[in-house]
matplotlib code that plots the C-alpha trace (Angstrom):
import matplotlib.pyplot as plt

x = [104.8, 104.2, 101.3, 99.8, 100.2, 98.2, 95.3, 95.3, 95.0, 92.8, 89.9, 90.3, 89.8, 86.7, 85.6, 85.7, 83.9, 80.9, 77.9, 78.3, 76.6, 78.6, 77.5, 80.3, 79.8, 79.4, 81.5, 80.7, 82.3, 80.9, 83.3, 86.0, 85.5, 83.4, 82.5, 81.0, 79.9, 80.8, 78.8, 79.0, 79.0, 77.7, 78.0, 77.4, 75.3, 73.6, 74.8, 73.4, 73.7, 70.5, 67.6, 64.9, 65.0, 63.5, 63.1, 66.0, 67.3, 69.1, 70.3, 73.7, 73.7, 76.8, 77.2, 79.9, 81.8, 84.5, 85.7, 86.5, 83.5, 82.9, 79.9, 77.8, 74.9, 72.1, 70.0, 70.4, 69.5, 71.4, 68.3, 64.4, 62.4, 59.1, 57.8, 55.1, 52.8, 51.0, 51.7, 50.2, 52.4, 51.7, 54.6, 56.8, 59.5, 60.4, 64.1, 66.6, 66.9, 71.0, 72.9, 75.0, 73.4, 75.6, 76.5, 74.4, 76.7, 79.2, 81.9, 82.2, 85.0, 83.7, 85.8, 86.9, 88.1, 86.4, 82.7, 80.3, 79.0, 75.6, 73.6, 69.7, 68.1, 64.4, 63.6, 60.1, 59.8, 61.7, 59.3, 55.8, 54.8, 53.1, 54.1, 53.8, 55.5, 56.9, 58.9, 61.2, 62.4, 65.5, 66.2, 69.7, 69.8, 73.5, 72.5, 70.8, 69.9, 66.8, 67.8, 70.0, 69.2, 67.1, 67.3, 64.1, 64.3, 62.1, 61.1, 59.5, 58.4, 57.4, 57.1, 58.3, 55.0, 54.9, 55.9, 54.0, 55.9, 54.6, 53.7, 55.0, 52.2, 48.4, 46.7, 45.6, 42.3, 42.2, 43.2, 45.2, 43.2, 45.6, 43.0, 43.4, 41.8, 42.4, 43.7, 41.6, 42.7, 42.1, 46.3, 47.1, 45.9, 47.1, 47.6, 46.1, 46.4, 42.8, 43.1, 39.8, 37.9, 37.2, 33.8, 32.4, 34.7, 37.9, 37.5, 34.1, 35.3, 38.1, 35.2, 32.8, 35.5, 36.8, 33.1, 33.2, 35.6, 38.8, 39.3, 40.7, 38.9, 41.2, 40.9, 38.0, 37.2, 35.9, 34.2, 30.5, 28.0, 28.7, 26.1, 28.3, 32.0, 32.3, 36.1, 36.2, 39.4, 41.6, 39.5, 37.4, 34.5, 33.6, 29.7, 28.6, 25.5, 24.0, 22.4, 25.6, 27.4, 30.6, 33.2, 32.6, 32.4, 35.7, 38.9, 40.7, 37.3, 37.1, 40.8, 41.0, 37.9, 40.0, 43.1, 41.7, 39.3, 42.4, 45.2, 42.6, 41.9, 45.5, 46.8, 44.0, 46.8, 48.8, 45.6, 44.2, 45.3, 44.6, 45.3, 43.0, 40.0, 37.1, 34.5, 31.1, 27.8, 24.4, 26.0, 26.9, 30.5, 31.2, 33.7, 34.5, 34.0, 36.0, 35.9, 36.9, 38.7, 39.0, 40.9, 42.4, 42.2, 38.0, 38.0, 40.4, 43.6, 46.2, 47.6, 50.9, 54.2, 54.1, 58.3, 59.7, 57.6, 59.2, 57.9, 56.9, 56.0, 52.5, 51.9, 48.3, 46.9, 50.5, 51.1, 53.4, 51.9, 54.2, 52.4, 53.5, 54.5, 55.2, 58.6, 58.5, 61.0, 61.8, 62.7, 64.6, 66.7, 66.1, 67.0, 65.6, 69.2, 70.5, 71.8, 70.2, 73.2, 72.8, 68.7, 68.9, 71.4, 69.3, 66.2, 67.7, 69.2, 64.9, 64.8, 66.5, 65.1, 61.4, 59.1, 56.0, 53.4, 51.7, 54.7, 58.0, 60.7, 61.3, 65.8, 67.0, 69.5, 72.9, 72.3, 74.2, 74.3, 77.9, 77.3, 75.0, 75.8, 73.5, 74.0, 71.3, 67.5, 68.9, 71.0, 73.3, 72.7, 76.0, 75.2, 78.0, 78.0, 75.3, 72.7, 74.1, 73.0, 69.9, 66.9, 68.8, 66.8, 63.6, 63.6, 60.4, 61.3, 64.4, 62.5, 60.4, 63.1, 64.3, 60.6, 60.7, 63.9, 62.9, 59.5, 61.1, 64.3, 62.2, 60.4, 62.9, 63.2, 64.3, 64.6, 63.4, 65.2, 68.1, 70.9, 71.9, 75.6, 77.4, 80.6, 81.0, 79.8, 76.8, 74.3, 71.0, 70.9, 68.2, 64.9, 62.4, 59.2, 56.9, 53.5, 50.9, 52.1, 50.5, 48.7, 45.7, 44.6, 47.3, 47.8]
y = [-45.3, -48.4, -46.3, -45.8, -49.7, -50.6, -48.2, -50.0, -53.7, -52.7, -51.0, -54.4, -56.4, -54.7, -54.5, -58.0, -58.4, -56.1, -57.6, -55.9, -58.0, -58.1, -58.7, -60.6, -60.6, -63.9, -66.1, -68.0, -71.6, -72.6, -73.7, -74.1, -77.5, -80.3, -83.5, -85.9, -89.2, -92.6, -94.8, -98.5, -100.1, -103.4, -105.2, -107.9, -110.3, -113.8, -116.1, -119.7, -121.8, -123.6, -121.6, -124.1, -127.6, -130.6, -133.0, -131.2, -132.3, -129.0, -125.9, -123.6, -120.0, -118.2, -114.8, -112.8, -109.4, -107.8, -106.4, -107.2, -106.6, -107.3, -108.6, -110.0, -112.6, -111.7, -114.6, -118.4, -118.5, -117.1, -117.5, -117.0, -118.3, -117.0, -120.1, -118.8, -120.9, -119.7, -116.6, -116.2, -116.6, -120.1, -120.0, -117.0, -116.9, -120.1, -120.5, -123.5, -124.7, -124.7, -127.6, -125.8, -122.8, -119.5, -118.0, -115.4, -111.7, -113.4, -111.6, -113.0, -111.9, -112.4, -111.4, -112.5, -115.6, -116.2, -116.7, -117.3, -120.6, -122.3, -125.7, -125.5, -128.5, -127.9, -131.3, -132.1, -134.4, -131.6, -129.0, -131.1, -129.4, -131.2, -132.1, -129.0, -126.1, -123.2, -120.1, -119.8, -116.2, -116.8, -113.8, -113.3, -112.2, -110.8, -108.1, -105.0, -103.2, -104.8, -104.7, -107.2, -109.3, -112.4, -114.4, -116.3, -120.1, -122.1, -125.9, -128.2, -131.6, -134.5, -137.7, -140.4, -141.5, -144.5, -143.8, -145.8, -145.8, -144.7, -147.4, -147.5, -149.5, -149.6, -153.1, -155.4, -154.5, -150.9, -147.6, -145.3, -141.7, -139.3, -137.3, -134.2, -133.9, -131.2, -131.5, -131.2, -127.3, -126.9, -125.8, -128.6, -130.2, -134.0, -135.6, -139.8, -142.4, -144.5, -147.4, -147.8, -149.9, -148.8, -148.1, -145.0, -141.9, -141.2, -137.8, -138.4, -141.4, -138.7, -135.9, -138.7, -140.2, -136.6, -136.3, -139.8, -138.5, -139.7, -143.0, -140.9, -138.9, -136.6, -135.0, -133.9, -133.3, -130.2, -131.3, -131.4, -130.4, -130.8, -131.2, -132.9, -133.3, -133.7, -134.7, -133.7, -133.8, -133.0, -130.1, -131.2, -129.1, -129.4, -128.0, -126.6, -125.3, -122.2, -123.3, -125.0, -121.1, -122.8, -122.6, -118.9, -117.8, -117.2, -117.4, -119.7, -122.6, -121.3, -121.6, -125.2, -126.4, -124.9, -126.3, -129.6, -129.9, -128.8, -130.9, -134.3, -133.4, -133.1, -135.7, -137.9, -136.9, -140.4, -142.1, -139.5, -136.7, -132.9, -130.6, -127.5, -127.1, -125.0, -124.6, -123.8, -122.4, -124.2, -125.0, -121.4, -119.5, -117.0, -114.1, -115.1, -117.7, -119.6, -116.0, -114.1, -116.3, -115.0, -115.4, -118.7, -119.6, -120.4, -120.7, -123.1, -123.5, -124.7, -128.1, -126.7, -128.4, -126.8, -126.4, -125.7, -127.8, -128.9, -132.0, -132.1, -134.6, -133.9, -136.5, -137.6, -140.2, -140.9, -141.4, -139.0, -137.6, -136.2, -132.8, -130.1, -127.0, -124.4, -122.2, -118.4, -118.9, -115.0, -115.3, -118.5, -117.0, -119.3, -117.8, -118.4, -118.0, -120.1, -123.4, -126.7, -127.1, -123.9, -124.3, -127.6, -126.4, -123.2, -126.1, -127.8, -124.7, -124.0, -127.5, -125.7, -122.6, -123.1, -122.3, -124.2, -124.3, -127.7, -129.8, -130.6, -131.5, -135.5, -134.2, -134.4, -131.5, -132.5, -133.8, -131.6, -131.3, -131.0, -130.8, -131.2, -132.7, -133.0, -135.2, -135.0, -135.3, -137.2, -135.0, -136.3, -135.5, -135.9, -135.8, -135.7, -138.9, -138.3, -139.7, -142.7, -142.8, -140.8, -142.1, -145.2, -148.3, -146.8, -148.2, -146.4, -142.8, -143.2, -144.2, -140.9, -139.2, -140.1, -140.0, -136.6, -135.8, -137.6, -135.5, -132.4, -132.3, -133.6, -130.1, -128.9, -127.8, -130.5, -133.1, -136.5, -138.4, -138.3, -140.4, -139.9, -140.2, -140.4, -138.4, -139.2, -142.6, -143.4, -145.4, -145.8, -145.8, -143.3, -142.4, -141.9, -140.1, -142.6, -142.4, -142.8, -141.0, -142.3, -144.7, -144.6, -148.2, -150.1, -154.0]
z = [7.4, 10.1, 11.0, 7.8, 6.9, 10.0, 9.4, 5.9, 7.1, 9.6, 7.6, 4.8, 8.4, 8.8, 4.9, 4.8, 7.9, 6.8, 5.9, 2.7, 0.1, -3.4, -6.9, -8.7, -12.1, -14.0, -15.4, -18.6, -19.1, -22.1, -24.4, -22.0, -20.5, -22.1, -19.6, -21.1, -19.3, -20.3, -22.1, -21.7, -24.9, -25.4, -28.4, -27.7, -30.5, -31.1, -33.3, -34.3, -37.3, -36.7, -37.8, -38.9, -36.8, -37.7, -33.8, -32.9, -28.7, -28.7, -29.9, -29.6, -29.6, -29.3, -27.4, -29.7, -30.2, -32.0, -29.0, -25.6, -23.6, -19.9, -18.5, -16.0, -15.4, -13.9, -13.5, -13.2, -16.4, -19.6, -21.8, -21.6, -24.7, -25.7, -27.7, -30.5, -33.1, -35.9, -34.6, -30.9, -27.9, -26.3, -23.7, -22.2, -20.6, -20.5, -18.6, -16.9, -20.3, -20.4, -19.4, -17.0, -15.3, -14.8, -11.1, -10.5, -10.8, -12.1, -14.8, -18.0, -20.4, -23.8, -27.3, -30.8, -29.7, -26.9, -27.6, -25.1, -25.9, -24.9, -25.2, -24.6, -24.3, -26.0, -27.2, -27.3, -24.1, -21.9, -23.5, -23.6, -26.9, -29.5, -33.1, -35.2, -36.2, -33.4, -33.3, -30.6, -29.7, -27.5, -25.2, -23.8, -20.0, -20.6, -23.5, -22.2, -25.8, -26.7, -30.6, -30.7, -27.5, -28.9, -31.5, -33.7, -34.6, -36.6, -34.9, -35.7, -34.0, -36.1, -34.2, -37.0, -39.1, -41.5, -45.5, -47.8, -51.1, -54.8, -57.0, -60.7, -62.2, -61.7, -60.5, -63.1, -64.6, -62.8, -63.5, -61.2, -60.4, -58.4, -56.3, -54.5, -51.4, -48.7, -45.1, -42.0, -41.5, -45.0, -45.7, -48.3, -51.2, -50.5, -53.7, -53.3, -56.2, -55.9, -58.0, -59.5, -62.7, -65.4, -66.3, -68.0, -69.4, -67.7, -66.9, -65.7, -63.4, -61.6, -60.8, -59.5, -57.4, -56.1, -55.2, -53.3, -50.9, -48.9, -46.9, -44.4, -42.0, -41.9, -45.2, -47.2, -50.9, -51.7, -54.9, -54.6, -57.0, -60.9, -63.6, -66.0, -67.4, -71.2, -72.8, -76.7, -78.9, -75.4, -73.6, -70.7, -69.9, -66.5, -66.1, -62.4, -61.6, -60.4, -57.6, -56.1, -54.6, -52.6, -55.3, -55.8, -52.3, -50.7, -51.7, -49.2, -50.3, -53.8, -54.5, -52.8, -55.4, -58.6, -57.6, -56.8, -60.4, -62.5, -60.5, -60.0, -64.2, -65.6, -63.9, -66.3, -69.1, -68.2, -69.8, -72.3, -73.9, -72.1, -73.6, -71.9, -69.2, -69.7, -66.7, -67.4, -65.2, -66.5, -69.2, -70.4, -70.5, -67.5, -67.2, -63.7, -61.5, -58.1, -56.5, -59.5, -61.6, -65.2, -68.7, -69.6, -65.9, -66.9, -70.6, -72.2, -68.8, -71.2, -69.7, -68.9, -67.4, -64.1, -62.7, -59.9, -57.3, -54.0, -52.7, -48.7, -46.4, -44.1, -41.6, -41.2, -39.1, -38.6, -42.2, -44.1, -47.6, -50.2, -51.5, -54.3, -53.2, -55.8, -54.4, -55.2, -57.9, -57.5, -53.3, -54.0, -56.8, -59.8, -62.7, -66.0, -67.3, -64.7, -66.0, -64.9, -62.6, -60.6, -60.2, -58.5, -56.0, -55.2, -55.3, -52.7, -50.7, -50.4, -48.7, -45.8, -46.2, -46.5, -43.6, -43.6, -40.6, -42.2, -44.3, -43.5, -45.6, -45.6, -45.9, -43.2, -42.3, -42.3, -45.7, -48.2, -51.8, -52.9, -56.6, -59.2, -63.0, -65.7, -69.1, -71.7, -69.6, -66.3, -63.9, -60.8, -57.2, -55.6, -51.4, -48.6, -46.5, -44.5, -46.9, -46.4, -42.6, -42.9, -41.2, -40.2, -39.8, -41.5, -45.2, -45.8, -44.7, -47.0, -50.0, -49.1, -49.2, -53.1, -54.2, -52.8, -54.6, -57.8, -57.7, -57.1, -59.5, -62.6, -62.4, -63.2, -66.8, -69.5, -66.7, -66.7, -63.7, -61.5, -60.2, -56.5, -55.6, -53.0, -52.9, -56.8, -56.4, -58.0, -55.7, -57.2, -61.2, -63.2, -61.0, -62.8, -60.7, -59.9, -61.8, -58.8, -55.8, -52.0, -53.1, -51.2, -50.3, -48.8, -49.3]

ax = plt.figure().add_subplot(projection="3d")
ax.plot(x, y, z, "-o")
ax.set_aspect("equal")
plt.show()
């Protein structure tokens, strides 16, 4: 039996030895062990409260999550800034803009309660940019997922021009003619009250001066050629003719023209009844005209009461301007059905909101609306206290800023003036809108 047992674990010995190759068959895993490998999750957002500055000296931006999330700076810098305007990139990457620059790999614990909080200085003197209107895309060095690592705010610098106020009565001997005139870059008609005497028909005097032009060089009128201007029993036919081609030939120049004839025209109504405008071409009615104009909008434009106009301020020649802009009532979410109450706050929310490349608003932004009352035409604007010290020491960029609330709110339906209080308190009476806005020649 010993014998046997050695012959056996001799002849595995030399089996295993061999150079015998073997096929094992295969073994299939699948299904038996899953490994998957971690994913870091990041989640990391931006947060800001300030979306659309007005001569702002900084800005806060606060890293946030839900969760506790562990992460680490790269860069002396939290933030890079791609600075934009009118949509092409005029600065990239722009970075050292925090008041207190992170460590380089340094770990920063960041959850609910424990935001990661930063200051960037981008005041227009640390940024040498000039006065206008710029996007800034801030982009976060601590969020690696593209989709949520920057963040887009609205600026705009406006070094503080001079605010000559509306006038509620017109000279002795003259008449007041609100003209409209358009900006330099053509993206604003500037409405300017020229006080003028009286000498041949109203309506003719207000085409002939829109044809005279602006005192300033830095608007133009786009009124030239017109044979003649007729006013009978409240229409006003304004004649061009043929040979003149602007006001039909492209819409930006043709639509500037239109708006500037039937504004400069209506605003005649504080003198003389107008009721309609009719436009004609050598004296003959057209289908179409001020590139494709048609309807009402060429024969008989009812003189209607035009709502929902917000009143901005555009500085020229360091002068500011109050100009109409109508708000997309639809965007803004003005209701027909909404009471008088509810449209003036979501009027004034639009102050805030609106993004304009040429106008700014003349509130400033810590001014807030806390309630609105209306009794029969007049309705109350009831601010927080920071009317009170808004643009301290500057009497005439306060009175722009209640002609541009006076403007604004008496388009809105039924309303003829407002009262502006101060935490309940009333302090200014009834506005009424003053009749002859920026007047244009100043004493």
């Amino acid at each position: 039996m010993k014998i046997f047992n050695n012959i056996i674990i001799l002849s595995l010995i030399g089996l295993f030895s061999s150079t015998y190759l073997f096929n094992l068959a295969p073994i299939d895993y699948r299904g038996t062990i899953e490994i998957e490998t971690p994913e870091e999750i990041n989640d990391l957002k931006l947060i800001t409260e300030e979306y659309n500055l007005l001569n702002p000296e900084s800005i806060t931006i606060h890293h946030q999550s839900d969760n506790e999330v562990v992460t680490k700076s790269v860069s002396n810098s939290i933030f890079t800034v791609d600075i934009y305007k009118e949509n092409s990139l005029i600065r990239k990457g722009v970075e050292k803009l925090e008041s207190v620059s992170p460590s380089v790999n340094m770990s920063i614990i960041v959850n609910k309660n424990n935001p990661i909080v930063t200051s960037l200085d981008i005041s227009q003197e640390s940024l040498g940019l000039e006065d206008g209107t710029y996007s800034f895309v801030f982009n976060s060095n601590l969020i690696a997922n593209s989709d949520n690592s920057s963040i887009s705010v609205n600026v705009t610098y406006d070094t503080a021009g001079t605010y000559y106020p509306a006038k509620t009565q017109a000279p002795t001997g003259t008449k007041g003619l609100t003209l409209y005139f358009a900006t330099e870059n053509s993206d604003a008609l500037i409405p300017v009250t020229r006080f003028v005497v009286e000498d041949k028909s109203i309506t003719r005097m207000a085409i002939e001066q829109l044809q005279n032009g602006p005192l300033s060089s830095k608007m133009r009128t786009v009124i030239k050629d017109v044979t003649n201007t007729t006013y009978n029993n409240g229409n006003v036919v304004i004649d061009i003719p043929s040979s003149y081609t602007a006001y039909n030939e492209g819409s930006a120049g043709s639509s500037l023209a239109y708006e500037s004839f039937v504004k400069t025209i209506f605003d005649v109504d504080r003198y003389w009844p107008i009721h309609s405008i009719t436009f004609t071409v050598d004296r003959k009615k057209v289908d179409t005209y001020f590139h494709e104009r048609s309807g009402e909008a060429i024969n008989l434009l009812p003189n209607i009461e035009r709502n929902y106009l917000l009143y901005m301020a555009y500085k020229i020649d360091g002068r500011y301007y109050l100009f109409d802009y109508q708000i997309d009532t639809q965007s803004s979410g003005i209701l027909a059905s909404d009471t008088v109450e509810i449209q003036a706050q979501k009027l004034f929310d639009v102050y805030k909101d609106i993004k304009l490349s040429y106008g700014v608003s003349p509130i400033p932004k810590n001014v807030v609306l806390n309630d609105v009352t209306k009794q029969g035409t007049i309705i109350t604007l009831n601010f927080n206290d920071s009317f009170l010290s808004a643009y301290k020491d500057r009497e005439d960029l306060k009175q722009m800023m209640i002609e541009s609330l006076a403007y604004t709110f008496t388009t809105l339906p039924h309303t003829d003036g407002i009262i502006i209080s101060v935490n309940g308190e009333d302090k200014t009476g009834v506005i009424y809108p003053p009749e002859f806005i920026n007047p244009e020649a100043i004493e």
